[in-house]
C-alpha positions in Angstrom: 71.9 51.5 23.2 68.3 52.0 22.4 65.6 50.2 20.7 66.0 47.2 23.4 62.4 46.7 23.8 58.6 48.2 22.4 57.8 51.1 24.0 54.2 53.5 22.8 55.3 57.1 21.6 53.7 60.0 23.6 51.5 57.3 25.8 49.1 58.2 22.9 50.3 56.3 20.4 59.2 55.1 15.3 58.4 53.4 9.6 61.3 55.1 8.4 63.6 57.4 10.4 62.6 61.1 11.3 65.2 64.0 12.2 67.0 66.1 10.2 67.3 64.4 6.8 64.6 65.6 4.8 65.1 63.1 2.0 63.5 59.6 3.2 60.8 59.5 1.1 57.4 58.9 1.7 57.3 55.2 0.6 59.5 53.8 3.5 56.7 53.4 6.2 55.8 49.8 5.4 54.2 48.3 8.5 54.8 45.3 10.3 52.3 42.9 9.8 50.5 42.9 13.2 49.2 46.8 13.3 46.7 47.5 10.8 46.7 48.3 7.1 45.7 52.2 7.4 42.7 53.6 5.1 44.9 56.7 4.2 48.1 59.1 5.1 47.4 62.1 7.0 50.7 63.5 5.2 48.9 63.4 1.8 45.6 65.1 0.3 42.8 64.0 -1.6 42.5 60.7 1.1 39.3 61.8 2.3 36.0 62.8 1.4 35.2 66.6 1.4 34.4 67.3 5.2 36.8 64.6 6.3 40.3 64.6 6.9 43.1 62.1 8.0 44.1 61.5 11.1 45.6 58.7 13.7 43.4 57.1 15.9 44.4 54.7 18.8 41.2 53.3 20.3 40.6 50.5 18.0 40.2 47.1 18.7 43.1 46.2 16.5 45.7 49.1 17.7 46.6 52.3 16.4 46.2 52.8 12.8 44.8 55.9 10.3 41.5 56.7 8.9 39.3 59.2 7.7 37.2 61.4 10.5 35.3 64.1 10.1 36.9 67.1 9.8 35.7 69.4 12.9 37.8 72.3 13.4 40.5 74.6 11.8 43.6 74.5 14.6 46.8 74.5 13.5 49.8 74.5 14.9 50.5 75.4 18.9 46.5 76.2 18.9 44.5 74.5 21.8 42.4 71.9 20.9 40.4 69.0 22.2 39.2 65.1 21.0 36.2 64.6 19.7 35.6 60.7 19.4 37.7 59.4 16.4 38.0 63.6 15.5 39.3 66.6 17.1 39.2 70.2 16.4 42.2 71.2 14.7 42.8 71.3 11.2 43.6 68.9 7.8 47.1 67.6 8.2 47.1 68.1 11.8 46.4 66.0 15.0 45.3 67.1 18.5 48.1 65.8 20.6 49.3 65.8 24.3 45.3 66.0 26.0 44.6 64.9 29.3 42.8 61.8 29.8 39.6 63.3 29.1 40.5 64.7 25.8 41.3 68.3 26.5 44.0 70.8 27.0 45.8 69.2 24.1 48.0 71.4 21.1 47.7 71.2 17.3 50.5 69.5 15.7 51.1 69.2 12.0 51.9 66.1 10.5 55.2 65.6 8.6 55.5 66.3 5.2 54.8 63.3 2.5 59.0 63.5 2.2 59.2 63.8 6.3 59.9 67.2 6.5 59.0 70.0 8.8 58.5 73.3 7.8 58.6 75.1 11.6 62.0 76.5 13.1 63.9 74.3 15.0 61.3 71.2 14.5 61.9 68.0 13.3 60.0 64.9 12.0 59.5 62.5 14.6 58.1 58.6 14.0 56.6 56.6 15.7 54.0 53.2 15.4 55.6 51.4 12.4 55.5 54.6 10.1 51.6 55.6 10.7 52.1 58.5 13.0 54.8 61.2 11.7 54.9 64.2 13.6 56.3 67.6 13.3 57.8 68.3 17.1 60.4 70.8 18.4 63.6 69.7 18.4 65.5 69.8 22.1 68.5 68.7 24.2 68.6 65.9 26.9 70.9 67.5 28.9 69.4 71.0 29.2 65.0 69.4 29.0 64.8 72.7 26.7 61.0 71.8 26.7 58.1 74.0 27.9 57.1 73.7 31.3 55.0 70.3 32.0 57.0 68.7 28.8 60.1 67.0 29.0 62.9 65.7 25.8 62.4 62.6 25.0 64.1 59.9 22.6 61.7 58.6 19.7 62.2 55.0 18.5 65.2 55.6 16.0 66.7 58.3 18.6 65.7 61.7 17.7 65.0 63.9 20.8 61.7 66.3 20.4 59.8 68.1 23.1 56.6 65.7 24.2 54.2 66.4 27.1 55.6 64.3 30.4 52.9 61.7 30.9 55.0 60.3 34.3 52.0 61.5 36.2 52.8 61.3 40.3 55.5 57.8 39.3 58.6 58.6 37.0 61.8 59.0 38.8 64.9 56.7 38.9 63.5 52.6 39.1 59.4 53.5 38.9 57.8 51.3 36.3 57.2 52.6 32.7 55.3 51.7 29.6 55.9 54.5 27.3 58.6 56.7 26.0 57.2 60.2 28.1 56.5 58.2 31.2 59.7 59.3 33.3 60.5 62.4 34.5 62.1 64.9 32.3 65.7 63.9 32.2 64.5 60.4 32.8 64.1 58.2 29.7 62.6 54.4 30.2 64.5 51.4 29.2 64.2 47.8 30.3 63.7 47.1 33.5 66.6 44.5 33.6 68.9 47.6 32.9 68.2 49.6 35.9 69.2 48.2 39.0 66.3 49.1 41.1 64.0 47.0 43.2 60.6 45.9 41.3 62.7 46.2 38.0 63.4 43.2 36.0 62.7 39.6 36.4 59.7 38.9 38.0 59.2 43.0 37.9 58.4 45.7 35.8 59.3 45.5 31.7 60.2 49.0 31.6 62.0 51.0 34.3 62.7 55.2 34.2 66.7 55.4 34.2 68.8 59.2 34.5 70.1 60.0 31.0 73.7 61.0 32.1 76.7 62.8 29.7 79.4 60.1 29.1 82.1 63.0 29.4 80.8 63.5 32.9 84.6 63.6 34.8 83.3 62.1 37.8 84.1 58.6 39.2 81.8 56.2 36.8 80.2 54.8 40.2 79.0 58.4 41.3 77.9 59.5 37.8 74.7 57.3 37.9 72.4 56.9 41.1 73.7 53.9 41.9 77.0 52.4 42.0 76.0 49.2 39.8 75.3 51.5 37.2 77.3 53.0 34.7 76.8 55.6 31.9 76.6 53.7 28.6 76.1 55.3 25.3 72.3 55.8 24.2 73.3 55.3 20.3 74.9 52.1 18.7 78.1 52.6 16.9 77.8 54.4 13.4 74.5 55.1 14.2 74.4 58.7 16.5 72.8 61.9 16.0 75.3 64.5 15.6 75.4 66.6 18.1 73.8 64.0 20.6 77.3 62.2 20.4 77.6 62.8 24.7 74.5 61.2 25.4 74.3 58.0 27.6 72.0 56.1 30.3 72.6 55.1 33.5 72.5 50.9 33.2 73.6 48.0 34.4 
């Protein structure tokens, strides 16, 4: 079960669906009415002024929305690339994601198409923040953390699993507090803290908790499959509503 509480995709920053239907359309990203009405859509052209382009910015005193910067650079996709106040340096239609706190090290990524699509191999469209941020991330499995090294796979809001950078810093592992998607360990995913049975997790605890993701095929004992016995492997998708191919894939809650 997923969706249980709010969590922040990529601990930088969910609209309409992404994955692997390509045919959602670009007008089902209404947002809720407590994030702010965005100035344009980095998916589209013609937004901007010449010498500005699109792009998602966080640091705003009313949350995360999207609005013209200037345009500073020409990266594009899996090219280095840095912040630059609202900006960064990588191209129209793409966004400098997964930096360190300071801005840098981070990797051009293209924005989904205006119909959510993804023109890379083996990407898909991932959502996140009400619709405004759409992007085009490598698809992976849970069970294998097919990810490149410092980057773990991670569920976004409507349970499609991409490649992110892990954000868990020296915390993540199995009942460690969490407030975003990418802030467990790779192989970790964080849920409510009520759900892991973990001290510090809860009431009177931490909202968000890191949990094992765990195969519900797994033949062992259900009290040995999870880290502790209280736990059990329950199925990450609701009924009628799983990825195919994702249809073994569970979490370790009470």
């Amino acid at each position: 079960m997923w969706l249980t509480f709010s969590l922040a995709l990529a601990c930088e920053s969910g609209g309409a669906p992404g994955g692997f239907e390509d045919d959602l359309g670009a007008d089902s990203d209404a947002l809720p009415p407590d994030l702010p009405q965005a100035e344009c859509d980095p998916r589209r052209s013609g937004d901007c002024e010449a010498g500005q382009k699109c792009s998602h910015v966080t640091d705003t005193p009313f949350g995360p929305t999207n609005r013209c910067v200037e345009l500073l650079g020409e990266g594009v996709a899996g090219d280095s690339c840095e912040r630059v106040g609202d900006s960064d340096t990588c191209a129209n239609h793409h966004l400098c994601w997964a930096t360190d706190p300071d801005g840098l090290d981070g990797v051009c990524i293209s924005f989904c198409s205006p119909g959510l699509a993804c023109g890379g191999s083996g990407e898909v469209c991932s959502v996140a923040t009400g619709g405004l941020l759409s992007l085009c991330l490598t698809k992976c499995d849970p069970f294998f953390q097919d990810c490149a090294e410092g980057w773990g796979c991670y569920a976004d809001d409507y349970g499609v699993w991409t490649c992110d950078k892990d954000q868990s810093g020296d915390a993540g592992a199995h009942g460690d507090a969490c407030a975003c998607i990418n802030c467990c360990n790779p192989g970790l995913t964080c849920v409510p803290g009520a759900l892991v049975d973990a001290e510090g997790c809860g009431v009177e605890g931490a909202a968000g908790c890191c949990t094992e993701i765990c195969d519900l095929d797994d033949e062992a004992p259900p009290e040995m499959v999870c880290p502790t016995e209280a736990e059990r492997c329950r199925a990450f998708y609701d009924a009628g509503a799983v990825l195919m191919g994702y249809e073994r894939v569970g979490l370790c809650e009470l």
